[in-house]
C-alpha positions in Angstrom: 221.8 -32.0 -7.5 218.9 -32.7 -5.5 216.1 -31.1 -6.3 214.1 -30.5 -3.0 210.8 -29.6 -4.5 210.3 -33.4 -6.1 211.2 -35.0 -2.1 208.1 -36.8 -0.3 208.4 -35.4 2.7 205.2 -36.9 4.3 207.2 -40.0 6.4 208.0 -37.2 9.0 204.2 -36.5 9.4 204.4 -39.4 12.2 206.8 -37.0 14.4 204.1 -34.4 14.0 201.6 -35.0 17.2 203.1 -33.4 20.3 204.8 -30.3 17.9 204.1 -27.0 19.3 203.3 -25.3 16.3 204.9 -21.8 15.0 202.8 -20.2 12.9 203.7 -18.1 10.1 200.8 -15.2 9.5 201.4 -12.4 7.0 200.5 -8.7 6.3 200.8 -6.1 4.5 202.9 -3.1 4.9 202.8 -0.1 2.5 206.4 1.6 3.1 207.2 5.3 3.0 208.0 4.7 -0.7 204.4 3.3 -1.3 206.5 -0.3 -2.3 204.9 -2.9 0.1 206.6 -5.5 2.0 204.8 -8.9 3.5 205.7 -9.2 6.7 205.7 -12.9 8.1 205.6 -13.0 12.0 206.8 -16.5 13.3 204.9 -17.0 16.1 203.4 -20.4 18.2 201.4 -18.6 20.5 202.9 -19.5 23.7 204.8 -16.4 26.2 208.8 -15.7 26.0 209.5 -18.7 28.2 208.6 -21.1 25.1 210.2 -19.9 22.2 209.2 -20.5 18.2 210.9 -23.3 17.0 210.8 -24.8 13.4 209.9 -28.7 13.7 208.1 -30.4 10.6 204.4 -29.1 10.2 206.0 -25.2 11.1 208.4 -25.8 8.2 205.5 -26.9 6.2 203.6 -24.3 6.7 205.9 -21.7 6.3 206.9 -23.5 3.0 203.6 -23.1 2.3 203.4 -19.2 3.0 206.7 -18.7 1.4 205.1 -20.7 -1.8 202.6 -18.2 -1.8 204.5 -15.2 -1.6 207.1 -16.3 -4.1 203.5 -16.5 -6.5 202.2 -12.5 -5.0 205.7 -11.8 -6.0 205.3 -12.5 -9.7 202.3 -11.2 -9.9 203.8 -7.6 -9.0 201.6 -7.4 -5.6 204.6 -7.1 -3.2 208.3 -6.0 -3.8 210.1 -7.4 -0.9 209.0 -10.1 1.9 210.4 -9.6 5.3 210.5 -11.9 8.7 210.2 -11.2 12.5 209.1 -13.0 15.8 206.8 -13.1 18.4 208.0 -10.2 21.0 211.8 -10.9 22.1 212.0 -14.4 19.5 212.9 -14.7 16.4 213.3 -18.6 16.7 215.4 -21.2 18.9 216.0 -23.7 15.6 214.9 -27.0 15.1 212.5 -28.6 17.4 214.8 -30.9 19.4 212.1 -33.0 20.3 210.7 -33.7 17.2 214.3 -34.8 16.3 214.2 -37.1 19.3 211.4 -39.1 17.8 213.4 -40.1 14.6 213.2 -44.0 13.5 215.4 -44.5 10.7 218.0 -42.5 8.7 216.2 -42.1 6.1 214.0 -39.7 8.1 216.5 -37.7 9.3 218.1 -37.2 6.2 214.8 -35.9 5.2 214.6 -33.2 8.0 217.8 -31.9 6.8 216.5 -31.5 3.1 212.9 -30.1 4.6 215.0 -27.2 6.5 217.0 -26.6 2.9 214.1 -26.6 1.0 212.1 -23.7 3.2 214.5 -22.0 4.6 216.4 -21.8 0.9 213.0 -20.7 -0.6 213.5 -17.2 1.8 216.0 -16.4 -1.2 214.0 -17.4 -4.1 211.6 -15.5 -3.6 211.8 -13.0 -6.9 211.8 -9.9 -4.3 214.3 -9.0 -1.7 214.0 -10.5 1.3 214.8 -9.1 4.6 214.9 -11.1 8.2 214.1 -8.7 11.1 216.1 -10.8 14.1 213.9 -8.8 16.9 215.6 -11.1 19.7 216.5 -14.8 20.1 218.4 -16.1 17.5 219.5 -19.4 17.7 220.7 -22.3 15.4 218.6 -22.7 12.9 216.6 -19.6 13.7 219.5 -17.5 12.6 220.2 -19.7 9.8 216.3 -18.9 9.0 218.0 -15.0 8.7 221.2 -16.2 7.0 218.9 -17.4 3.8 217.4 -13.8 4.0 219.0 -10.9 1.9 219.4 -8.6 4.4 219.6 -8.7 8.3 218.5 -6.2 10.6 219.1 -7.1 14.8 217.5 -5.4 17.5 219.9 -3.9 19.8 218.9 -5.6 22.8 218.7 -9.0 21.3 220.0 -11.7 23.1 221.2 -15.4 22.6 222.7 -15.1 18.9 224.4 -17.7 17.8 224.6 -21.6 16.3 225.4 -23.8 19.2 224.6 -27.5 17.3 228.3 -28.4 17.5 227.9 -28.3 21.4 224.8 -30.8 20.9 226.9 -33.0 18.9 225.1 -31.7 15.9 226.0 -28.8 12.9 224.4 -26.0 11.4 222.1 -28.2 8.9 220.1 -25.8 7.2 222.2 -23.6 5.9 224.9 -22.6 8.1 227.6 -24.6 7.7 227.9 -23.2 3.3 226.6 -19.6 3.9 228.0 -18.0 7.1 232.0 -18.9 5.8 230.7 -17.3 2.7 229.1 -14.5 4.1 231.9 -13.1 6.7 235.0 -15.0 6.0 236.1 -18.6 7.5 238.1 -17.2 10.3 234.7 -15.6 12.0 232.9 -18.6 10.5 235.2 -20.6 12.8 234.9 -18.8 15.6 230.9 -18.9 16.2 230.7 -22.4 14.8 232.8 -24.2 16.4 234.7 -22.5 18.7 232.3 -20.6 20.7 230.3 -23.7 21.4 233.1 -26.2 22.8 233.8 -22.5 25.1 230.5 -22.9 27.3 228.4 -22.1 24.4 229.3 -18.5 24.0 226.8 -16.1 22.3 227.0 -13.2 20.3 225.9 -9.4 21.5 224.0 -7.6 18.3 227.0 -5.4 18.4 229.3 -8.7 17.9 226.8 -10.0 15.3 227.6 -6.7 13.4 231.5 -6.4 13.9 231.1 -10.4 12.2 229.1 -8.9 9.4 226.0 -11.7 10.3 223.8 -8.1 10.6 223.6 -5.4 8.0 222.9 -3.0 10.8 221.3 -2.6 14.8 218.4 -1.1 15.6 217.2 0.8 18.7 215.0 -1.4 20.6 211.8 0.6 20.9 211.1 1.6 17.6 212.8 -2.1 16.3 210.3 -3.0 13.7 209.4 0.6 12.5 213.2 1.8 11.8 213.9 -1.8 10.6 210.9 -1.0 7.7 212.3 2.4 7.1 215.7 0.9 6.9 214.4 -1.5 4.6 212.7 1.0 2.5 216.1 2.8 2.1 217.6 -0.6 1.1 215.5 -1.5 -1.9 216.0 1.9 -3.2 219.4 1.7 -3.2 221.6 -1.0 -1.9 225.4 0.4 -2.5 226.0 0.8 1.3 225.1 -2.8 2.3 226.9 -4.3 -0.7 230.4 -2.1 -0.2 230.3 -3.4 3.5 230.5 -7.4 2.6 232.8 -6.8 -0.6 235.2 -5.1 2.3 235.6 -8.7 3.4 239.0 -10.2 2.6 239.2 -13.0 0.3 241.3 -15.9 1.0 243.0 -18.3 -1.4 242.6 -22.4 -0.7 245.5 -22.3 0.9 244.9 -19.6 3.9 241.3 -20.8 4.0 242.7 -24.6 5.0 245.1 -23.2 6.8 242.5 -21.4 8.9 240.8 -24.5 9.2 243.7 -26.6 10.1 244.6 -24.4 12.8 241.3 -24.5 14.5 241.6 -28.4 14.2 244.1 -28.1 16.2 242.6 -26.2 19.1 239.8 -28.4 19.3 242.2 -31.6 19.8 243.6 -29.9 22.6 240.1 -28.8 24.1 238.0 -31.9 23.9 240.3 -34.7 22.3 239.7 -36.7 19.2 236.1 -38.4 20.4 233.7 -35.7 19.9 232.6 -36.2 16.5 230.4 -33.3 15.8 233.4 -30.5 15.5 235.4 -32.0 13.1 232.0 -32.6 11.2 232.1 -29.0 11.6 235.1 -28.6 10.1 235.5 -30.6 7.3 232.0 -28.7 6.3 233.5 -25.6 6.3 236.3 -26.5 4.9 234.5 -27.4 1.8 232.9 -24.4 1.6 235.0 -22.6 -0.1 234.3 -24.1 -3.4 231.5 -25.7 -5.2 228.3 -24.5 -5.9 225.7 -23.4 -3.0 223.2 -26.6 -3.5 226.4 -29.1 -3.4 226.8 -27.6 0.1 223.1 -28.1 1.3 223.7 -31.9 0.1 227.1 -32.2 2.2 224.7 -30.5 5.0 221.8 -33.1 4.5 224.4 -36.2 4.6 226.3 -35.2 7.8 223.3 -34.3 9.6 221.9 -37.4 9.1 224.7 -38.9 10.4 224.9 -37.2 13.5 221.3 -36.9 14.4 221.3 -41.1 14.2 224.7 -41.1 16.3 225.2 -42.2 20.0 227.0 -38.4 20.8 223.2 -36.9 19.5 221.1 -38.8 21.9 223.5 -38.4 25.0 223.3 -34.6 24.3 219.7 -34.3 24.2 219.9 -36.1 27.4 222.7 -34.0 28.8 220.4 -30.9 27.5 217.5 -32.2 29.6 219.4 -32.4 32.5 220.8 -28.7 32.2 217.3 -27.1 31.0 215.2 -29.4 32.9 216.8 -30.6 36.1 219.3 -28.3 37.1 216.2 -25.4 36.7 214.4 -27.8 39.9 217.0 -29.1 41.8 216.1 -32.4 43.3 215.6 -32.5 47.3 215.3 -28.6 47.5 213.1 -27.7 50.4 210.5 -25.5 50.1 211.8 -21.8 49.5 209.3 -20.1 51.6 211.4 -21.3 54.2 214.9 -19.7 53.3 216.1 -16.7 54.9 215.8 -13.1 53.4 219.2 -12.0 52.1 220.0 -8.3 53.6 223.6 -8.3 54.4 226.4 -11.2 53.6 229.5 -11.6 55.5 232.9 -13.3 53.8 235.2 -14.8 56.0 238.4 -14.3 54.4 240.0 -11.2 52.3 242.2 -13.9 50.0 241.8 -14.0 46.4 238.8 -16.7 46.6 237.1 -14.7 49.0 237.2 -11.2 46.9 236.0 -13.4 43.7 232.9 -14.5 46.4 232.3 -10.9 47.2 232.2 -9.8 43.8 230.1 -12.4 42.9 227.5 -11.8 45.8 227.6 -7.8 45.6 226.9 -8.0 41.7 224.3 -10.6 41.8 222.4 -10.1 45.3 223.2 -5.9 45.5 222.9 -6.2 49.0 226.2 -5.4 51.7 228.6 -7.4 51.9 231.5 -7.7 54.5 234.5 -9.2 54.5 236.9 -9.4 56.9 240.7 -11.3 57.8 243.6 -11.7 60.4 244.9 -8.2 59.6 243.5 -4.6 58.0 246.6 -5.1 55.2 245.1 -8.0 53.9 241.6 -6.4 54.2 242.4 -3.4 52.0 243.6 -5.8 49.6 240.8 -7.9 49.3 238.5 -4.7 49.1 241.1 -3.0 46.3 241.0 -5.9 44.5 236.6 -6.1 44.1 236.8 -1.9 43.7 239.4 -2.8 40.6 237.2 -5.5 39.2 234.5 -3.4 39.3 236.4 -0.5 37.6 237.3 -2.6 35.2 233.6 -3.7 34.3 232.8 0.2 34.1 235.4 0.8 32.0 234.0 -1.9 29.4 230.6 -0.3 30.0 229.3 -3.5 31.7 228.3 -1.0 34.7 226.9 2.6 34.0 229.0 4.8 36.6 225.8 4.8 39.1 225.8 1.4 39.8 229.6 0.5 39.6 229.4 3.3 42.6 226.8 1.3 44.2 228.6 -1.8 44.1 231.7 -0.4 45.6 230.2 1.8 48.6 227.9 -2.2 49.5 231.7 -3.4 50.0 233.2 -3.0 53.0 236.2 -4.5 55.2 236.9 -4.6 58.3 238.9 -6.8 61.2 236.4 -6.4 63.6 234.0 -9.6 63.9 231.0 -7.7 66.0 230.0 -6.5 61.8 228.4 -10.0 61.1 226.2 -9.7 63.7 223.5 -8.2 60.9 224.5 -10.8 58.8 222.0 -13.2 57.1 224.4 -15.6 55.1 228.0 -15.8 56.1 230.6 -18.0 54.2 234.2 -19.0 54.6 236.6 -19.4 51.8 239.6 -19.6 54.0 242.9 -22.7 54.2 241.6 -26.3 53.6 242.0 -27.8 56.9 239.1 -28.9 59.4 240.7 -26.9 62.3 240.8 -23.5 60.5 237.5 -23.7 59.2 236.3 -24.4 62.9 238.3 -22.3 64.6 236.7 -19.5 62.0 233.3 -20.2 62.4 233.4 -20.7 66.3 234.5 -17.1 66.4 231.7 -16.0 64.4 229.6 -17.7 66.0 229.6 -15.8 68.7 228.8 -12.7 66.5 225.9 -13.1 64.0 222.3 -14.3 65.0 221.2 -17.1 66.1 218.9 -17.8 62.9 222.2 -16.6 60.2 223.0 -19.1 57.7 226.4 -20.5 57.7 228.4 -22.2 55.0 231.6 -23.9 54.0 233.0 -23.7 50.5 235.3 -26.6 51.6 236.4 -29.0 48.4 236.4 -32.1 50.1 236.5 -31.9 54.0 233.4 -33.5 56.4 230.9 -30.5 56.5 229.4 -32.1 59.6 233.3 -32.4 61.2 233.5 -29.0 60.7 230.5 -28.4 62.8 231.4 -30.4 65.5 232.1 -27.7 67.5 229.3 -25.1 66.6 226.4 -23.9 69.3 224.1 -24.7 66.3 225.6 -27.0 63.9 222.3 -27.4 62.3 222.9 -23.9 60.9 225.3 -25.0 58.6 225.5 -26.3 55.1 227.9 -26.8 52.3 228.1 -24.6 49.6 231.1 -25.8 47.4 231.7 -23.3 44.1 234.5 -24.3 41.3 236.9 -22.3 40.4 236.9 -19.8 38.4 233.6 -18.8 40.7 232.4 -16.2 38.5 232.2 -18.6 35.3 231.3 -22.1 36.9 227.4 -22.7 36.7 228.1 -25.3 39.4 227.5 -25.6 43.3 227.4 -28.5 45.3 225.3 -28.1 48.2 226.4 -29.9 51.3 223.7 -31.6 53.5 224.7 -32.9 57.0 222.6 -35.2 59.0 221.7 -32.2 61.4 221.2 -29.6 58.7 217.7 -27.9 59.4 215.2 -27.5 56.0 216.0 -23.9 56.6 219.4 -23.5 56.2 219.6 -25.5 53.2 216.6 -23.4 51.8 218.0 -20.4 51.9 221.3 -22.0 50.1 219.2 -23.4 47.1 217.7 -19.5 47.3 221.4 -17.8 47.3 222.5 -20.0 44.9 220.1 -19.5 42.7 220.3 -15.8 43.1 223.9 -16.2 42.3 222.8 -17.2 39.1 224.6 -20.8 39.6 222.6 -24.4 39.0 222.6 -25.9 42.7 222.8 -29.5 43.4 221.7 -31.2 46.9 224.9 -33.8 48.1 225.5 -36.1 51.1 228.4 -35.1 53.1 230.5 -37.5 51.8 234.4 -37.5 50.8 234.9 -35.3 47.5 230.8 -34.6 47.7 230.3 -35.8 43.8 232.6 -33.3 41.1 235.8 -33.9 43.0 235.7 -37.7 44.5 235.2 -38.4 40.3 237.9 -36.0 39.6 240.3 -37.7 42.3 239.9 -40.8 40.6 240.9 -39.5 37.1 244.1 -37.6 38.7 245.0 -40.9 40.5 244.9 -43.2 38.0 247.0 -41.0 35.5 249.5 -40.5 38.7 249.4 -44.4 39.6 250.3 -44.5 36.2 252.9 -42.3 36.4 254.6 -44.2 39.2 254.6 -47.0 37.7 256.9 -45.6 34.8 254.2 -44.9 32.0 255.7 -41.6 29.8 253.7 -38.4 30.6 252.7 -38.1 27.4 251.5 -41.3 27.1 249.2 -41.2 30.0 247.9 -37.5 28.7 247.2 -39.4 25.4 245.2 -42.4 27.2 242.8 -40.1 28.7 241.7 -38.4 25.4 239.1 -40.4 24.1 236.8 -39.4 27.5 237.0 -35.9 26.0 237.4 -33.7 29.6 238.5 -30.1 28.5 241.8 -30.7 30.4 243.8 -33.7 30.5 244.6 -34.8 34.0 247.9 -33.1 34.3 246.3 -29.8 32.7 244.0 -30.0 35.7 245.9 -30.4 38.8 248.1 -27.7 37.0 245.3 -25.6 37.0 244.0 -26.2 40.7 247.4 -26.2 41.9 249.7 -29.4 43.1 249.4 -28.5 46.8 245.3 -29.1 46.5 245.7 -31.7 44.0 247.8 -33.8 46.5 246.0 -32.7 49.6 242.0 -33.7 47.8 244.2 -37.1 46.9 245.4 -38.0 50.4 241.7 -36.9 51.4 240.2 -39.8 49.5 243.0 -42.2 49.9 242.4 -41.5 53.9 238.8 -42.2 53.0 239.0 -45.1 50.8 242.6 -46.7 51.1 241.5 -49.3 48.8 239.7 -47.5 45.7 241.9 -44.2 45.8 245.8 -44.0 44.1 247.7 -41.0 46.2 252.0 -41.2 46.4 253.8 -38.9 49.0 256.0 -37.6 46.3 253.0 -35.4 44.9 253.9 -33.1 48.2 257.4 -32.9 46.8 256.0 -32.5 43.4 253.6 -29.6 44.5 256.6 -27.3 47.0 258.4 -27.0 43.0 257.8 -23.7 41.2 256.9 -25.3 37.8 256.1 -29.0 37.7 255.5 -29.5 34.4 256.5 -27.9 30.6 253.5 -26.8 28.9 253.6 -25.6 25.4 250.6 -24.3 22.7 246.8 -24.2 24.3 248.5 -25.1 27.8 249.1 -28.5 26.3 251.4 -30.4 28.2 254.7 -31.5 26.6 256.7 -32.8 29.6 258.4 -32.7 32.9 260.3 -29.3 34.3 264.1 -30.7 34.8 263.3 -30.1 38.7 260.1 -32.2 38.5 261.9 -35.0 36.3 264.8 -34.9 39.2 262.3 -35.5 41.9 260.9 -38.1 40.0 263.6 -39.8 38.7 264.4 -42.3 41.7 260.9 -43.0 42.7 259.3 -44.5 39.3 258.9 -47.9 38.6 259.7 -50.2 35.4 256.0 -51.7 34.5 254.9 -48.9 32.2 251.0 -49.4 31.2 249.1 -48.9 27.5 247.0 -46.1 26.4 244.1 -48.8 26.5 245.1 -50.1 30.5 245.0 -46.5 31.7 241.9 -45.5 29.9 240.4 -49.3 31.2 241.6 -48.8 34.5 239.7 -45.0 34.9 236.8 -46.2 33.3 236.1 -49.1 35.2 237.0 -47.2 38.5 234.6 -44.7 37.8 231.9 -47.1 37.0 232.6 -48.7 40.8 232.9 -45.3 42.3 229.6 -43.9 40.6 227.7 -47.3 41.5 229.2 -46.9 45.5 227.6 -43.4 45.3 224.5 -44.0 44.2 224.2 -47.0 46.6 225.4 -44.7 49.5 222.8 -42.2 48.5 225.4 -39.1 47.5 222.9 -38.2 45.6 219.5 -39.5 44.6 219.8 -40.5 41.0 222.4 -41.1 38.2 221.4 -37.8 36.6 222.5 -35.7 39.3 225.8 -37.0 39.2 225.7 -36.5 35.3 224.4 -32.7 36.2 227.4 -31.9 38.1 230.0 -33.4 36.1 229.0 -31.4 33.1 228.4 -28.2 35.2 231.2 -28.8 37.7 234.0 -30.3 35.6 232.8 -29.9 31.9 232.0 -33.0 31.0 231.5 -33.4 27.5 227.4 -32.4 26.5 228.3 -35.0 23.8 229.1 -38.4 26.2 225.9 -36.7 28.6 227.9 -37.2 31.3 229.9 -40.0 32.4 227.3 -42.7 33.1 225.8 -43.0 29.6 229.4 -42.6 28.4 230.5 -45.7 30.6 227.5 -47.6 29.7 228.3 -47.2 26.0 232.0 -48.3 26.6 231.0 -51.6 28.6 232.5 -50.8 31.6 229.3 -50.2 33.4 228.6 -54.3 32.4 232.4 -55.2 33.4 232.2 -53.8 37.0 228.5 -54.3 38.2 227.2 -56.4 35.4 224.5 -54.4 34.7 224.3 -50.3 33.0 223.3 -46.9 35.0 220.8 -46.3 32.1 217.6 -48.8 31.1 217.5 -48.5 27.8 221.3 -47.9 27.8 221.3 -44.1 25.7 222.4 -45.0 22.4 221.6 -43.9 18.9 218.9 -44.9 16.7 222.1 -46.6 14.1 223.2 -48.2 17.6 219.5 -49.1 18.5 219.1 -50.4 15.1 222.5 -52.4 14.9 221.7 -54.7 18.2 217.8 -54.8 16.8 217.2 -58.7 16.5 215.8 -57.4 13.4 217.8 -55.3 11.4 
């Protein structure tokens, strides 16, 4: 076993110079029981916007303090230590950029065993120990808490959970043995693994409790006294704490890898077989069933090491920059004194889009919002539906009954056009098709004032060809959401040539009152999410047509790790728009772009294709094989073609863009594929993903990325050097 106390941990004192320190100051606290209890309060100094983290010299130290304590301990001078925050943080884990700095793998193996070895002290200590989680919880923050006794949460905590799989890590320090064998491996699964491949979902202090992660929840403005006097209560007599985690079910090998096995199994069918951090995840878990807690830290330190040293690690901590970093200042925003104020919105449209907009705008803006269509019937529809929605969020109390009542009386509907004229922001989510959308906004036109914002949600029509016929084109501006609208971080905003600084302002200000990441486009076929997309859904239908299986072509595209395999996705956005965003960019670019008449055939069937567990595909309807049947050829491609083929093509397409000035720099195209179309965090994107597969090199001779982002055991395998 290793024995973490005799490990020189001094070779990471060289990532040490740019750490923000957290700081780990103690005092006393006599409890009502006249027992006293150290209280450690992380804290590094800085406001809520920079959160503690735990990089090198703020393990040390708190090493350090714990050392001490452990000694006060056996002297009889405290019974019990406890931990806590700075206001509203516990801690947000490991400093990522202190991991960013690593040289060798001998050094990260050693931040692995320097996060055992201080964290693990927190239950050596000779004295209970309790962790007080008064907000932020994150990685190996609440690992910090899983090496405690006993967990207290704040009941307005937010951001609980361990998200490392989703940065092509795992829980390191701790989380990966004790969590399984603190709640069970079926809730184990769920927050390790499976919550961060689903958009990094978090757990509510409620949730943390139902899990059994938290001994109890704690009103919010007394948090630190109650926790104390709950604490008190607990080292006098502990029965009610330890009959709660015995009520957890144990499991025999066999239903433990069964639980595993099954969860294997959903992650194939999320993100494919490249990412490697889940089933890292996994087989960790797995394993922790058995053995003793110290073999489990040393499977920990091993796989870290590993990981942190991978290619998948450094193109997530560049993915992570570009969602924390870039997408927070969006590149080419103008100024946002100059957007308009936001007092009334009008939808045109009463269609199931356009009730998701007006939820989405009445919940997050609270202002008025109108919609309106060709007839009162489908009006009252579109405003039942957002009065049911909002029911609905009432009944889960996600609205008190005062503001669900607020929401619903802002909501109006109406077929009379004159009611935009008060509008500030109007947008259409009405049919795909150039002379609709025109026809739409010349009639409002005429209605609202002459300084109201317009905007298209179009997919993939000319924003400036919808304009054409506007008084004052200049007025309008793209402002493309995906689908589902409420979930989707992403929108594309459209620039014309004739756009005014204005209008585009006050879309970067909507947007970001929306609570959506906003990213400035050309007006260009596709904008960026969907001309990529088009190019993945041709080449698995050019496949197709040329008489590759189905399941073959599904297969090629794993190793690119999209959460939906090509057919999944034009399932999901339906085969009428798949075929009409296809024609769209083969009418564009005849000679880059794969489109076949027969989708259109394809997309008036009811069911196109089978679809089985997960929404896995597993074949052809009968009616869809029938259709297809006389119009396939006989020159079947490989996995490897097809999966060549789309990764050269989107290295051209991505190099055409950037020279066409789409958008200003690689990154933003990176931004929106991982925010528009989930894009792996773990490939960062498609252009270091293409760079790492050569196909960057094969199509322009050259990479998007200078270093190409790689891995210190991929840096250290083409060193001249090594």
């Amino acid at each position: 076993m290793t024995n973490y106390s005799e490990i020189d941990f001094s070779p990471l004192d060289a990532l040490t110079d740019d750490e923000v320190v957290t700081h780990s100051p103690v005092r006393d606290i006599r409890l009502p029981s006249g027992k006293v209890l150290a209280l450690i309060t992380l804290d590094n100094g800085r406001d809520h916007t920079r959160p503690n983290t735990l990089g090198p010299t703020t393990l040390t130290e708190l090493g350090a303090t714990l050392d001490a304590l452990r000694a006060r301990a056996a002297a009889g001078e405290i019974q019990a230590v406890g931990i806590t925050g700075k206001q509203y943080i516990l801690a947000a884990g490991a400093d990522l950029s202190q991991l960013r700095g690593l040289s060798s793998g001998a050094q990260a193996l050693l931040v692995g065993q320097l996060g055992h070895h201080v964290l693990g002290t927190l239950s050596e200590l000779g004295v209970p120990s309790f962790a007080f989680i008064n907000g932020l919880a994150l990685g190996g923050g609440l690992e910090l808490a899983l090496h405690a006794a006993y967990r207290t949460i704040d009941a307005s905590a937010r951001a609980i959970g361990l998200p490392e799989v989703s940065l092509g890590l795992v829980p390191g320090w701790g989380g990966a043995y004790l969590l399984p064998n603190l709640i069970g491996i079926h809730n184990a699964l769920e927050i390790i693994v499976v919550n961060p491949l689903r958009q990094n979902r978090l757990l509510s202090p409620s949730q943390a409790f139902d899990y059994g992660i938290v001994d109890t929840v704690v009103g919010a403005v007394n948090f630190l006294e109650d926790s104390l006097r709950w604490a008190d209560g607990v080292l006098d007599d502990d029965r009610s704490v330890t009959a709660r985690r015995s009520a957890t079910p144990a499991l025999d090998a066999s239903d433990w890898s069964a639980a595993v096995a099954t969860t294997k199994e959903w992650v194939n069918s999320r993100v494919g077989v490249s990412p490697t951090s889940p089933y890292a995840a996994l087989e960790l878990l797995d394993k922790a069933r058995s053995g003793s807690k110290e073999e489990g830290f040393e499977r920990e330190d091993e796989v870290l090491a590993d990981l942190v040293t991978g290619d998948q690690f450094s193109a997530s901590m560049y993915a992570f920059d570009l969602v924390q970093k870039r997408a927070k200042r969006p590149v080419g925003a103008p100024d946002k004194a100059l957007a308009k104020r936001m007092t009334k919105v009008g939808i045109i449209g009463a269609g199931l889009m356009a009730s998701q907009f007006a939820l989405l705008f009445v919940r997050k803006l609270q202002v008025p919002v109108l919609i309106t269509d060709l007839d009162q019937a489908r009006v009252d529809k579109g405003v039942a539906y957002i009065h049911d929605e909002i029911d609905a969020l009432e009944a889960k109390g996600r609205l008190d009954g005062d503001s669900a009542n607020k929401l619903r009386a802002l909501v109006t509907g109406t077929t009379d056009k004159s009611l935009y004229a008060d509008c500030d922001f109007v947008i259409e989510a009405v049919f795909e098709e150039v002379g609709v959308k025109q026809a739409v906004f010349g009639e409002i036109e005429q209605h609202v004032a002459e300084d109201a914002i317009l905007a298209t949600n179009t997919s993939s029509l000319s924003v400036e060809e919808i304009g054409e016929k506007l008084v004052h084109p200049e007025r309008l501006v793209g402002f493309h959401f995906f689908n589902p609208a409420a979930v989707m971080p992403l929108i594309e905003i459209v620039k014309t040539p004739l756009t005014t600084d204005a209008a585009l302002s006050t879309a970067f200000v909507v947007a970001k009152g929306l609570g959506k990441n906003a990213v400035l486009t050309a007006d260009a076929p596709g904008f960026v999410v969907n001309r990529l997309l088009a190019k993945v859904m041709g080449e698995a239908a050019r496949a197709v047509y040329e008489g590759t299986p189905l399941l073959t072509v599904e297969k090629a595209f794993a190793p690119i790790g999209l959460p939906m395999s090509p057919f999944q996705l034009i399932d999901l956005v339906g085969w009428k728009v798949a075929a009409h965003v296809q024609d769209t960019m083969a009418h564009a670019f005849p000679d880059r772009f794969y489109t076949n008449e027969n989708l259109h055939r394809l997309a008036e069937l009811p069911d196109v294709v089978e679809k089985g567990k997960g929404g896995r595909i597993t074949g052809w309807t009968a009616a869809a094989a029938g259709a297809l049947e006389a119009v396939l050829g006989s020159a079947p491609a490989s996995e490897a073609e097809i999966l060549q083929r789309v990764q050269d093509g989107l290295a051209q397409e991505i190099k055409i863009m950037l020279d066409e000035g789409v958008v200003p720099e690689v990154e933003d195209i990176d931004l929106c594929l991982i925010l528009g179309a989930g894009w792996p965090f773990i490939d960062g994107g498609a252009s270091p993903y293409l760079d790492r597969e050569g196909a960057s090199t094969r199509v322009f001779d050259d990479t998007f990325h200078h270093p190409a982002i790689k891995g210190i055991a991929g840096i250290l395998e083409k060193s001249p050097s090594s």
